[in-house]
Each structure stands twice: as C-alpha cells, then as structure tokens.
C-alpha positions in Angstrom: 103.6 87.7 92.2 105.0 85.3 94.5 104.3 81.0 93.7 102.3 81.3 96.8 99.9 83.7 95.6 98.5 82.1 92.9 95.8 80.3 94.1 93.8 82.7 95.9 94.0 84.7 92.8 92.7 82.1 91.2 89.8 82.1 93.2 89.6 85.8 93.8 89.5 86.6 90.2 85.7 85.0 89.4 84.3 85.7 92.6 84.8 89.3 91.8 86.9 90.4 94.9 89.8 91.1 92.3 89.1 92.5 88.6 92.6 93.5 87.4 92.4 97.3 85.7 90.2 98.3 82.9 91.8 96.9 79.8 91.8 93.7 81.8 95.6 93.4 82.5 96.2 91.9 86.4 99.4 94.0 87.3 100.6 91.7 89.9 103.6 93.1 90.1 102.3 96.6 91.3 102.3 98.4 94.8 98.2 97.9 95.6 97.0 101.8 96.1 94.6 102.2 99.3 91.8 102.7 97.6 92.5 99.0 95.8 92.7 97.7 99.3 89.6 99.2 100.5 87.9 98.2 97.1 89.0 94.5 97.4 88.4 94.3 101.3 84.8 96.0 100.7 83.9 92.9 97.9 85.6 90.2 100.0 83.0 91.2 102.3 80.7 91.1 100.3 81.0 87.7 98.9 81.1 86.6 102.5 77.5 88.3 103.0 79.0 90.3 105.8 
C-alpha cells in the first residue's frame, strides 16, 4: 500500500467502510474485486447518511 494511503485506512478501518477479509488480515497489497468496490462505496455511503 502506498505511504499515502495510510491514513484514510486508518480512518476507514473503524468507521466500517473497510473490514479487511474474514480472518482479519487487510491484504493491501491485492487487486480490489468489484464486488469489494461496490461493498466499500455502498458503506462509505452509508456513513455519510446518504
């Protein structure tokens, strides 16, 4: 994950707009699958109330 990054993952991970994968690892390093865009796009909405 690029230096850059960092702290909006930092705040993304406890508002719950990112969640990592089931056995808790955050695979930053990863190609994000559409359906983890939609999914993260769907709660960043969400926390905005929109």
């Amino acid at each position: 994950m690029p230096s850059w990054a960092n702290s909006s993952v930092d705040k993304a991970l406890p508002a719950g707009i990112l969640s990592g994968y089931e056995d808790g690892a955050f695979r930053a390093g990863r190609e994000t699958t559409r359906g983890e865009a939609a999914a993260m796009i769907y709660k960043l909405l969400a926390a905005l109330g929109i």
